[in-house]
C-alpha positions, 0 to 999 in steps of 0.5 A: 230383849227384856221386859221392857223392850217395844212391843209395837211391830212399827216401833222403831227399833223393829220396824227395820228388821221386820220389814227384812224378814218380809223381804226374805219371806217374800223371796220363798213365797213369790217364788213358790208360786210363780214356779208352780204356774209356769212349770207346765210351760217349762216343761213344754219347752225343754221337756223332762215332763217325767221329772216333773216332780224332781223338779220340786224335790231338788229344790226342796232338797236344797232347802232342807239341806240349808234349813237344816244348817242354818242354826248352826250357821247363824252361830258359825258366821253371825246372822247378817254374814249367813243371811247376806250369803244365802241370799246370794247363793239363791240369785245364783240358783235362779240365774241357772235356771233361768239360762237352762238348755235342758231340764238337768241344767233346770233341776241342779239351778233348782237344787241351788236355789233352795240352798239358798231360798231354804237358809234364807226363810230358816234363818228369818225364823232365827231372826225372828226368836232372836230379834223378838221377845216371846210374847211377840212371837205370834203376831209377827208369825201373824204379820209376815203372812201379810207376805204370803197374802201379797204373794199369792195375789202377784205370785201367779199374776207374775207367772201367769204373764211371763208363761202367756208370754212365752218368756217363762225364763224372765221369771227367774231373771226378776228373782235374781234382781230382787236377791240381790236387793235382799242381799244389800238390805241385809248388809245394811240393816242387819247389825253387825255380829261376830260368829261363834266357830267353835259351836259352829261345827256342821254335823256331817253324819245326820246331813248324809244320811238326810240327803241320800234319805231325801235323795232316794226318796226323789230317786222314786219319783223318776224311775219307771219300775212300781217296785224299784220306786217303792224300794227306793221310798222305803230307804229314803224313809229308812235313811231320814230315820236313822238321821233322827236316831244319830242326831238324838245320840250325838253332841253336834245336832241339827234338829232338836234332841226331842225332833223324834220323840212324841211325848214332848210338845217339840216332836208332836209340832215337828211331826204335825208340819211334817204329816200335814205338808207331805200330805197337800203338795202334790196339790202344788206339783199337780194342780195346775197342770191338772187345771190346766188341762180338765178345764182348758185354763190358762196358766194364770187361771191356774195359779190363781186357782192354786193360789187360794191355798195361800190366800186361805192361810193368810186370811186366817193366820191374819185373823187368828194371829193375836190369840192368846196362848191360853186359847191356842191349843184350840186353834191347833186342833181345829186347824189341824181338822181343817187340813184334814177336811180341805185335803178330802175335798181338793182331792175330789175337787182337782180330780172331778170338781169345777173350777170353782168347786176346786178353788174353794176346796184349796182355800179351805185347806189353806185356811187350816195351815192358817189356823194352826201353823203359828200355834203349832211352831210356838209350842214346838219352838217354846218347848225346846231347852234354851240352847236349842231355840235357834235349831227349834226355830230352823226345824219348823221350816225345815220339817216342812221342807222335808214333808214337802220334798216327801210328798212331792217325790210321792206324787211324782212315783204314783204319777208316773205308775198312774200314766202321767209321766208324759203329762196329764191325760184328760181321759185320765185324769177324773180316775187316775186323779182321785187316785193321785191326790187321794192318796196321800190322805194317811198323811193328813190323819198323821198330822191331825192325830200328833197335832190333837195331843200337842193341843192338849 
């Protein structure tokens, strides 16, 4: 769009694409935290409690697989032929999950359903630099976290009901009801778009090595052995380094060139929503079992409880949404403190506090992701050269969704050293905990470090 294009969210040449980017924002985010409150049951009914954090990293993997490509799918296939087949792969994904027997069924229709989910929130940041002018950027970043905001007060009232019902399958089931609403919404509001094949080609070598990176990283959440975990961690480090090597040297690239480089504005925002990320899902994994047990709480109590990680991130991303770029290095920084702070604190909290105590702690972390996400994703997309706006805009999810599937095959290797393989033990939990959730603190530091020279 040029100068003179709307700048209204409501006009009516944007309001149709907006309200299907909430739509497939809503998918990822509903579904996030509907899964985090019944996976407790689900683990209580088919078993796998020692996978329980290979269930989180198949879907993660899922997703940084189809995020990672979703650039150059949009130019392969054209946006609306990308979004509609993702959105389809995702209702499929859920249909497995929702008929599994056993926990491997479970784990490959997780593994499914983040192909599809991953796609469909990269391919809404695609949407949104090619859809909208620049100077929009932050209030629509602002205005779809009115979504998380509606998720995190449904997502855990959905989970919590089906769960207390004994029906945790019937989740799943109205997942794949509202893909396939998403999927017709995108045929028709999306316009029409012929794909560009030739610079459509999927760079094969950096997607191996990220998947066996990702892969021996989730490998060290399920083995017993503290030194064959550790093994495995180092290699999938190893592996996702060598991704970032080839991808810098080669002409068919899925990240930015400037995804590993620190001295540019593109790598320090990557590495900031990566850091930051690995370091708090283990609050999403672990917390509502955690909740559950040290409090005798239900799952709905749970995942409200865990929710105000959202609902901290859609109060401040709601508020702060409209400052100005002249200002946002501030909020960069100051959030990235926050993070910092609010992951201290809901270390102690999930471990030790009330729930209470625990709520707010979650809710001060959330509100540092509020603070500074849009920010740090505007300057990492705005830094990037012209030709790779579309990859810039699929790495912010995608650095996330690898910082995610990290740190949530981190939690669930230390989980199991610490002796929760086979659930949360309450006389455990107080210590052990701290140790679990405590641990992961570097990380943070990582994150407000790169994020306090990005906001220079």
């Amino acid at each position: 769009m040029n100068a003179a294009a709307p700048s209204r969210l409501v006009d009516k040449a944007l309001a149709p694409r907006f309200a299907l980017l909430c739509l497939g924002v809503w998918l990822n985010a509903a579904d996030t935290l509907v899964t985090a409150t019944i996976m407790p049951s689900v683990a209580r009914e088919i078993g796998g409690y020692q996978y329980f954090g290979w269930s989180v990293a198949a879907y993660l993997t899922g997703s940084i697989v189809a995020g990672a490509c979703s650039g150059k799918l949009s130019t392969g296939l054209g946006l609306r032929a990308a979004t509609a087949l993702t959105g389809l792969i995702y209702a499929v994904g859920c249909a497995m999950s929702a008929l599994a027997p056993e926990f491997v069924t479970f784990i490959l229709g997780r593994l499914i359903q983040g192909l599809g989910a991953g796609a469909v929130v990269a391919l809404c940041y695609v949407a949104i630099t090619a859809l909208f002018p620049e100077r929009l950027w932050p209030r629509v970043y602002g205005a779809v976290a009115g979504v998380w905001g509606a998720a995190t007060l449904l997502g855990p009232l959905l989970g919590g009901l089906f769960a207390a019902a004994g029906f945790w399958r019937g989740a799943f089931w109205l997942f794949v009801v509202q893909a396939v609403i998403f999927v017709g919404a995108v045929l028709v509001m999306l316009p029409a778009d012929k794909g560009d094949t030739g610079r459509g080609r999927i760079p094969t070598l950096q997607l191996a090595l990220l998947v066996v990176g990702v892969s021996l990283i989730g490998g060290a959440g399920v083995v017993a052995s503290p030194g064959l975990a550790a093994t495995l961690a180092v290699g999938g480090m190893v592996g996702m380094a060598a991704m970032l090597a080839v991808n810098a040297r080669t002409h068919d690239r899925l990240l930015p060139r400037n995804a590993a480089d620190l001295r540019t504005a593109t790598g320090l925002g990557l590495l900031t929503i990566f850091a930051t990320e690995a370091a708090v899902i283990g609050f999403t994994v672990y917390g509502p079992a955690f909740i559950q047990v040290r409090h005798h709480a239900s799952p709905l109590t749970a995942g409200y409880v865990v929710g105000a990680i959202a609902a901290g991130w859609t109060l401040c991303a709601m508020v702060f949404g409209h400052t100005p770029a002249q200002k946002d290095g501030r909020l960069v920084r100051l959030g990235a403190g926050v993070i910092l702070v609010g992951a201290a604190l809901s270390a102690w909290a999930t471990a030790r506090g009330t729930l209470i105590e625990t709520a707010a702690a979650f809710a001060v972390l959330g509100a540092g992701f509020g603070l500074a996400h849009a920010f740090v994703a505007r300057r990492a997309i705005g830094a990037a050269p012209a030709d790779e706006q579309a990859m810039a805009s699929s790495a912010v999810p995608t650095s996330q969704l690898i910082g995610g599937a990290a740190g949530a095959a981190g939690a669930g290797a230390l989980a199991n050293v610490l002796g929760f393989s086979h659930g949360v033990d309450p006389t455990l939990a107080a210590s052990h905990g701290l140790v679990l959730f405590g641990a992961f603190l570097p990380l943070a530091v990582v994150g407000f470090a790169a994020a306090w020279r990005l906001g220079r």
